[in-house]
VEXDREN-2710 file (C-alpha; in Angstrom, 1 decimal):
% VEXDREN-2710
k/r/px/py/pz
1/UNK/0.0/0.0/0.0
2/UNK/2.8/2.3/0.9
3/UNK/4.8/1.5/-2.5
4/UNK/1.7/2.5/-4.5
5/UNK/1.2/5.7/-2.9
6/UNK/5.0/6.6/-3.6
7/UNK/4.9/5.5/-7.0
8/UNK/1.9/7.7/-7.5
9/UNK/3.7/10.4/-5.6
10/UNK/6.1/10.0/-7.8
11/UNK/4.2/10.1/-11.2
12/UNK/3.0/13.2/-10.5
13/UNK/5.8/15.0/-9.4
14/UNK/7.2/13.6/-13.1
15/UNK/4.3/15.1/-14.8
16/UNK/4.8/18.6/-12.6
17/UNK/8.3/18.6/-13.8
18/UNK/7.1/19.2/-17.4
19/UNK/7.8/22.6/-18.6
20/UNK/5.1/25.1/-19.8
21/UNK/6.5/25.7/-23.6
22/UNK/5.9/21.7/-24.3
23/UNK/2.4/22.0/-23.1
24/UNK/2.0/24.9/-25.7
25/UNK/3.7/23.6/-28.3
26/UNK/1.5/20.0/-28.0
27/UNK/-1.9/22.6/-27.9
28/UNK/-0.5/24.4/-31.1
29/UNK/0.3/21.1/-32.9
30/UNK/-3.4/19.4/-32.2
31/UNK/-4.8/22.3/-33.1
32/UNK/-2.5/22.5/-36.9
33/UNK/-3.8/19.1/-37.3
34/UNK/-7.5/20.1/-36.4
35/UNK/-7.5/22.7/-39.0
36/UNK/-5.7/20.8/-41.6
37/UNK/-8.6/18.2/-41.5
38/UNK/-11.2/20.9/-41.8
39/UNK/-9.5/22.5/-44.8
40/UNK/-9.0/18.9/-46.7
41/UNK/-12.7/18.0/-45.8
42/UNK/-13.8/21.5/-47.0
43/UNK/-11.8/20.7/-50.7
44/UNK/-13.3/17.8/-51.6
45/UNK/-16.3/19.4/-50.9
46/UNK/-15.9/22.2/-53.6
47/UNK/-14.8/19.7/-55.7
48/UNK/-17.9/17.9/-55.4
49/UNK/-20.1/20.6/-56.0
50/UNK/-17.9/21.7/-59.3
51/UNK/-18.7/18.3/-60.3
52/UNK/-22.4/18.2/-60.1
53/UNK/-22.7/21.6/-61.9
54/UNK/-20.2/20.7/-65.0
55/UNK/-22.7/17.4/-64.9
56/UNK/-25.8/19.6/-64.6
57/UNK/-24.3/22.2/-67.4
58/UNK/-23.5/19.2/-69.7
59/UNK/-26.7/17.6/-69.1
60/UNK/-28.4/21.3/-70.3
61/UNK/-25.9/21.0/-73.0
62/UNK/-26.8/17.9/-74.7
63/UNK/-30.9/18.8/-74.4
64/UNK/-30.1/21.6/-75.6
65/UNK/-28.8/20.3/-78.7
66/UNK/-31.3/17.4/-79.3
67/UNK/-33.7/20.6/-79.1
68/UNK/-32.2/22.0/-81.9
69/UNK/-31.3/19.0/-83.8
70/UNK/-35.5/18.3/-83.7
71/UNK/-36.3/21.6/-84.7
72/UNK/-34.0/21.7/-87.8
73/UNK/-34.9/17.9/-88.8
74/UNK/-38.7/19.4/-88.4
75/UNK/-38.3/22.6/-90.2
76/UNK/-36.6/20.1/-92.7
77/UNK/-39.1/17.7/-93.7
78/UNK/-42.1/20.0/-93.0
79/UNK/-41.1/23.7/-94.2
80/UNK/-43.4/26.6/-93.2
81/UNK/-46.0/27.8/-96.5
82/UNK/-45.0/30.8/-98.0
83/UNK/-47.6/33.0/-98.4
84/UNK/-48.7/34.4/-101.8
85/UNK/-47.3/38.0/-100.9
86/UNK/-44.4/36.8/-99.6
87/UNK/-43.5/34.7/-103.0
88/UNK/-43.9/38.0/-104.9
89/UNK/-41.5/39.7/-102.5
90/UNK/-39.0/36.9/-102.8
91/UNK/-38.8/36.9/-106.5
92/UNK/-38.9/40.4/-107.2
93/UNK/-36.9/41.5/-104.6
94/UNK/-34.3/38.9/-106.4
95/UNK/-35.0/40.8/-109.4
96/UNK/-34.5/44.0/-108.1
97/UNK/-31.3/43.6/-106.2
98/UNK/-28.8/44.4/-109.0
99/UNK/-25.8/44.2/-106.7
100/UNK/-27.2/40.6/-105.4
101/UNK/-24.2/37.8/-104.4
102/UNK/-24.5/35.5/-107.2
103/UNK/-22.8/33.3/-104.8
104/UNK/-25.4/33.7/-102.4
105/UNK/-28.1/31.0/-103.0
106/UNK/-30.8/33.7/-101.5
107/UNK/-29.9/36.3/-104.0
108/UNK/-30.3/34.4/-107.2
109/UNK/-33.0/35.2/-109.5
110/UNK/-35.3/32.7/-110.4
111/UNK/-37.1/32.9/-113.7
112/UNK/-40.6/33.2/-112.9
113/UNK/-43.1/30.6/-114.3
114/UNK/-46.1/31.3/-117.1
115/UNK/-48.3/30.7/-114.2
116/UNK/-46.5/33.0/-112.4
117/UNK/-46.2/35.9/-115.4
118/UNK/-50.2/35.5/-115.6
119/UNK/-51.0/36.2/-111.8
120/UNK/-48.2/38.7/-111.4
121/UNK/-47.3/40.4/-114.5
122/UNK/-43.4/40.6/-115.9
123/UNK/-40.9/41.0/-113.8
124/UNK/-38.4/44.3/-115.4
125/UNK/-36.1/41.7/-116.2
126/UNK/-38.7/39.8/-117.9
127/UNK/-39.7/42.8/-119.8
128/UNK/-36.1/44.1/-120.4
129/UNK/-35.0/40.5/-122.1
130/UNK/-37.9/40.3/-124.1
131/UNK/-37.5/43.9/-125.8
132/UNK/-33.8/42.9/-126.1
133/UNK/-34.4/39.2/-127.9
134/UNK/-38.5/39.7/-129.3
135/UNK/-38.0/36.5/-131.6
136/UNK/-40.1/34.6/-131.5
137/UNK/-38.1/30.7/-131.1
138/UNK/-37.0/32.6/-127.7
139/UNK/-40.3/32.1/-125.8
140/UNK/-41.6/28.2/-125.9
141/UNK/-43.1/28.6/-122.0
142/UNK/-46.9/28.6/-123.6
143/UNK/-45.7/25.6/-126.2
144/UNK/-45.1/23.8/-123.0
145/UNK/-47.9/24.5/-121.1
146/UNK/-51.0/24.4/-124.0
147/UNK/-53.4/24.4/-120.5
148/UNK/-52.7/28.2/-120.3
149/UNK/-53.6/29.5/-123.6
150/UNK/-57.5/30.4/-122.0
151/UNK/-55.5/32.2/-119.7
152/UNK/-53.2/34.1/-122.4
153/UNK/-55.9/34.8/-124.2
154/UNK/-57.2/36.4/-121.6
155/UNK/-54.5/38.5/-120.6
156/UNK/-54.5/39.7/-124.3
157/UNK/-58.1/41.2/-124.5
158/UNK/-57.8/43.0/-121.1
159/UNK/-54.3/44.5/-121.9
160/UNK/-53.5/48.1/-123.4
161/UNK/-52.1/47.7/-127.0
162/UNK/-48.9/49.5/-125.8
163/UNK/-48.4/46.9/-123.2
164/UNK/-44.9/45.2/-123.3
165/UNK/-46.7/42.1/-121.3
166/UNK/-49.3/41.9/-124.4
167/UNK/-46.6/41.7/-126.9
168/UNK/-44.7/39.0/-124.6
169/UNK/-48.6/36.7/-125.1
170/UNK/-48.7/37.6/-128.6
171/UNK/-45.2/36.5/-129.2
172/UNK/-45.9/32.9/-127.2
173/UNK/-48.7/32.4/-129.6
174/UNK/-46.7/32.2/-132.2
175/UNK/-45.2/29.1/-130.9
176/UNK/-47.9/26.5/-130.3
177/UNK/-49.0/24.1/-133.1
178/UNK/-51.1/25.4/-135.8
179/UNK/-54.1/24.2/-135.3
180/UNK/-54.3/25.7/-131.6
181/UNK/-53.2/28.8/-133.0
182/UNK/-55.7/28.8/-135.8
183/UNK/-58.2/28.6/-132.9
184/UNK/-57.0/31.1/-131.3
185/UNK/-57.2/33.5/-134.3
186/UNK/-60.5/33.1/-134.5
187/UNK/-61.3/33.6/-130.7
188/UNK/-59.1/36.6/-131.2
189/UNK/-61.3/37.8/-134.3
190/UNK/-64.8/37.5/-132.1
191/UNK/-62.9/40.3/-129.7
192/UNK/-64.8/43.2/-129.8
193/UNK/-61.9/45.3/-129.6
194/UNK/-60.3/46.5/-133.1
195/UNK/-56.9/46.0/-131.6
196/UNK/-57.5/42.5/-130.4
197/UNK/-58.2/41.6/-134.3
198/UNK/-55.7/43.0/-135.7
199/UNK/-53.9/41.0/-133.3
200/UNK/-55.3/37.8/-134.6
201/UNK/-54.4/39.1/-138.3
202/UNK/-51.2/39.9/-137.0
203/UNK/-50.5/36.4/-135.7
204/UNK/-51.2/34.5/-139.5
205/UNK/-47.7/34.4/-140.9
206/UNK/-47.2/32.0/-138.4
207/UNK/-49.4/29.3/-140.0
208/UNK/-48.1/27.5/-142.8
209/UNK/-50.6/25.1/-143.6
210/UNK/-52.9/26.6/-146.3
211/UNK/-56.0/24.7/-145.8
212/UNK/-55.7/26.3/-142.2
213/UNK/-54.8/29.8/-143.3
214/UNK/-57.9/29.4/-145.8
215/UNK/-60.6/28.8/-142.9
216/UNK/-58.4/31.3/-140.5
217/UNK/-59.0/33.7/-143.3
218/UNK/-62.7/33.0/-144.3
219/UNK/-63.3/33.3/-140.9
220/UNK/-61.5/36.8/-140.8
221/UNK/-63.7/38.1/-143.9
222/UNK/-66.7/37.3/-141.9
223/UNK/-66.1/40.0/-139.0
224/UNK/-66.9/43.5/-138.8
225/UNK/-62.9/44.6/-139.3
226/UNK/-61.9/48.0/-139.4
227/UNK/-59.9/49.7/-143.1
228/UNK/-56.7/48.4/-141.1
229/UNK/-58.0/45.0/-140.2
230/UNK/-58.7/44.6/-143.8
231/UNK/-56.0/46.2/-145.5
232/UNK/-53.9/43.4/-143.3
233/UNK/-56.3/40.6/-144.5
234/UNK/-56.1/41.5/-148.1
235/UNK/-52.2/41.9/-148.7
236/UNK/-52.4/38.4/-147.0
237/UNK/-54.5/37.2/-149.4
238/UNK/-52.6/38.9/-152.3
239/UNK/-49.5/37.3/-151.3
240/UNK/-50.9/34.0/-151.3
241/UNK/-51.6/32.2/-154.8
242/UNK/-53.5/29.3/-152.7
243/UNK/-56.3/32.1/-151.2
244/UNK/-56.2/34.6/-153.6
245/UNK/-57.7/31.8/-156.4
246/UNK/-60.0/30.5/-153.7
247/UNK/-63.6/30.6/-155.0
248/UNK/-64.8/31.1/-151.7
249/UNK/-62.5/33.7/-150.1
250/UNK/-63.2/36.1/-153.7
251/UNK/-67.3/35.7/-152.8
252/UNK/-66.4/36.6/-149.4
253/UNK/-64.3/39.4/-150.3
254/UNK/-66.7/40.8/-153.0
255/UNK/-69.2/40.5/-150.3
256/UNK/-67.7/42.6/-148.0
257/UNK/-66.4/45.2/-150.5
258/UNK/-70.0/45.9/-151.8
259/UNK/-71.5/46.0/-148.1
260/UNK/-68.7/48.3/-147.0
261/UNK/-69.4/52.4/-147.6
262/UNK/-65.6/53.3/-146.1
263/UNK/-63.3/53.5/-149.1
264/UNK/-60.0/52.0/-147.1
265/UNK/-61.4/49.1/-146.7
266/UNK/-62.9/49.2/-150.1
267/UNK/-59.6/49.9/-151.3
268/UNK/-57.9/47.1/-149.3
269/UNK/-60.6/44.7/-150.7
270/UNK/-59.5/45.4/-154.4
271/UNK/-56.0/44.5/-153.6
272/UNK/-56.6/40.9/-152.9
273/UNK/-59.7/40.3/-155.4
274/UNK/-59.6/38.4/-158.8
275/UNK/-61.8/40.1/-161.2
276/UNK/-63.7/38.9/-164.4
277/UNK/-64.4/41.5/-166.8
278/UNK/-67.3/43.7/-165.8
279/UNK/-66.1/43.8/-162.2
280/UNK/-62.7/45.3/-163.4
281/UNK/-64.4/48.4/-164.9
282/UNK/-66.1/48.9/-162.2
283/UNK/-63.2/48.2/-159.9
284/UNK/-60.7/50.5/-162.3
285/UNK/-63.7/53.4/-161.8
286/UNK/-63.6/53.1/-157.8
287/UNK/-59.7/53.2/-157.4
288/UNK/-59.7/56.4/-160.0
289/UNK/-61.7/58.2/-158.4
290/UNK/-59.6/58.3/-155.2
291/UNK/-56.3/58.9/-157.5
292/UNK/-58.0/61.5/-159.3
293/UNK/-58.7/63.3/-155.9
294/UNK/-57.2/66.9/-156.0
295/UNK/-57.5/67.3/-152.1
296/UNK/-54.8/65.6/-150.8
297/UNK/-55.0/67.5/-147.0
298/UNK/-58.2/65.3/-146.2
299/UNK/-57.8/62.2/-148.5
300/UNK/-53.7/61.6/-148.8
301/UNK/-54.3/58.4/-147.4
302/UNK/-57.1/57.6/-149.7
303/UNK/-55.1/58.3/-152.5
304/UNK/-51.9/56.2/-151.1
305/UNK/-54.1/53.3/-150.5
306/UNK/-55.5/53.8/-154.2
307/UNK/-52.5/53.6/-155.5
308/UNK/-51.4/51.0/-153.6
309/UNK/-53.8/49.3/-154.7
310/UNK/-52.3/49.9/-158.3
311/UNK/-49.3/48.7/-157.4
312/UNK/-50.5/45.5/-156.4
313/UNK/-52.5/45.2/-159.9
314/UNK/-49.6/45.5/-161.6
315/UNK/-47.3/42.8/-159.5
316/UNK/-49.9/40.3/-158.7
317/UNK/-51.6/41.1/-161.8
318/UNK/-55.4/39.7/-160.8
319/UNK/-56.1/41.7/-164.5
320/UNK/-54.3/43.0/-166.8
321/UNK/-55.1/46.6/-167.8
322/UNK/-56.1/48.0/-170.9
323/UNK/-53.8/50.7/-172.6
324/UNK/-56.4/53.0/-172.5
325/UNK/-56.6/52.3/-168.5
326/UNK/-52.4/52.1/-168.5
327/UNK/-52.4/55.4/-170.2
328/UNK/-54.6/57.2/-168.3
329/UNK/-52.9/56.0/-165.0
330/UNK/-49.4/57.1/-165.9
331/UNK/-50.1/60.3/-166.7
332/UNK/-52.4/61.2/-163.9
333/UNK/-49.9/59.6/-161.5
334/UNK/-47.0/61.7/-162.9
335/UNK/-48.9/64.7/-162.1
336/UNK/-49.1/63.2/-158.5
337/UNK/-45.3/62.3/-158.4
338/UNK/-44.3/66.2/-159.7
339/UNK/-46.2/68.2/-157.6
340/UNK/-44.6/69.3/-155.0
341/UNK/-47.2/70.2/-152.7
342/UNK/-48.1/66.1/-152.3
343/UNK/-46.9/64.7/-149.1
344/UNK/-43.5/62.4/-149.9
345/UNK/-45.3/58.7/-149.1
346/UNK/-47.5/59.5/-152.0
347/UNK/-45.0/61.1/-154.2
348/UNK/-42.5/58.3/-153.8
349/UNK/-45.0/55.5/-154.2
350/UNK/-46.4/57.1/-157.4
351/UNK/-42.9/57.0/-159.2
352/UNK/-42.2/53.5/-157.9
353/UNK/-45.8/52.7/-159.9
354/UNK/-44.7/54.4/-162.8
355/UNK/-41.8/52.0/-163.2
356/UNK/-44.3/49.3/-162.9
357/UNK/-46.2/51.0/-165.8
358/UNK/-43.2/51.5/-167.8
END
């Protein structure tokens, strides 16, 4: 019992004998340690939390992109309908921009369609190439499309004659087959405008085929044309050996020139008309009268067309003239050709006669 309590007397005199600084330095190194823990703990937990929001970003990341991957793939196979406004924009705009990319797939002009050109009218550069290259082999759009001549047609009675989009129908006419066109003539004829049959006149040197060109033209005979519309007719017919020895095309035009009170179109008639005997007297009588005319301010024309007329007697010859009739002519025509007072288209046509008359 003794030895116990001096051992323990003992121990803690030991433990007494320790000096201060050790116990300081002990406190200072638990507490390093203490710290140290904390600051490692509080690392990997930043680090964990910098990992869960580059996940959470990513996972944004990759919706994000299967959002927009849908999206194109949609706008893709189902593109949003343009509206009819808008389409106009897009193509003209095109058309307009003169300083467009060419590289630039947005900028390029497309060439709108004949169903396009109908609704819309010409573009300028629609308008601009066709009064630089009018031929007519240049424009086959309405050969390839026969379902839209109802619809040119249309466009072609409703149009001013100074229209360059009238012309532009006109000239596609000219390229279907002939026996649509020859239809289309005789719509054109049944126009009550004057211009929209001379239009239809103005389309038959396109046809070739001369039982075709016969009905076109019987057809034509039949309408109520104006001096012009059957000026055109007749110098058709005298330039064609197959109508102007038609038996019917000479009744219709000997018709027409005895129901007709305006000497033009009288005039125009007896270019194109085969005569027999008595109906040349009476025919010479009609154009000598007009030549013999002595007021040329009012009736210049007149007296052109009669002489014209003339003219075409003496290439064609439908009859031959007697030398009475020749004589007559040349001299009263000479006075026409030396007066200076006539206007020149007279003038100059009457001396090209006279070297017909010899």
């Amino acid at each position: 019992m003794r030895n116990n309590q001096s051992q323990h007397q003992k121990l803690i005199m030991k433990v007494s004998d320790i000096k201060p600084v050790y116990i300081a330095t002990g406190l200072i190194l638990s507490l390093g340690i203490g710290i140290g823990i904390l600051v490692h703990l509080s690392a990997n937990n930043s680090v964990l939390v910098a990992n869960q929001q580059v996940m959470h970003s990513a996972e944004k990341d990759v919706l994000a992109a299967n959002n927009s991957s849908s999206c194109e793939q949609q706008n893709k196979t189902t593109p949003l309908p343009m509206s009819r406004h808008a389409a106009v924009q897009t193509y003209v705009s095109a058309n307009q921009d003169d300083d467009a990319d060419p590289e630039n797939s947005s900028n390029i002009y497309q060439q709108p369609t004949l169903t396009d050109t109908l609704h819309l009218g010409l573009t300028q550069q629609q308008a601009d190439t066709f009064l630089e290259a009018p031929a007519a082999e240049n424009y086959q759009e309405l050969a390839n499309n026969l379902s839209l001549i109802p619809d040119v047609l249309d466009a072609i009675s409703t149009l001013e004659e100074d229209s360059i989009a009238r012309q532009y129908y006109l000239t596609l006419l000219k390229n279907i087959p002939e026996i649509e066109l020859a239809k289309v003539v005789e719509q054109l004829l049944l126009q009550p405008r004057i211009i929209d049959q001379q239009s239809a006149i103005s389309l038959l040197p396109a046809m070739t085929d001369s039982k075709l060109r016969a009905r076109v033209i019987q057809t034509a005979l039949q309408q109520n044309l104006d001096s012009h519309g059957l000026n055109l007719v007749s110098s058709f017919i005298a330039d064609d050996p197959h109508l102007s020895t038609s038996a019917q095309i000479q009744k219709l035009l000997n018709r027409t020139y005895n129901a007709s009170s305006d000497p033009l179109a009288r005039l125009s008639i007896l270019k194109a008309s085969s005569f027999n005997v008595a109906h040349q007297t009476a025919a010479y009588h009609d154009v000598m009268q007009h030549i013999n005319s002595t007021d040329m301010t009012t009736t210049a024309q007149i007296t052109l067309q009669a002489i014209d007329v003339v003219k075409t007697w003496l290439t064609n010859k439908p009859f031959t003239l007697t030398p009475q009739q020749r004589d007559e002519l040349k001299n009263r025509i000479r006075e026409i050709a030396n007066d200076p007072i006539n206007p020149l288209p007279v003038r100059l046509n009457s001396i090209n006669v006279l070297q017909l008359l010899g």
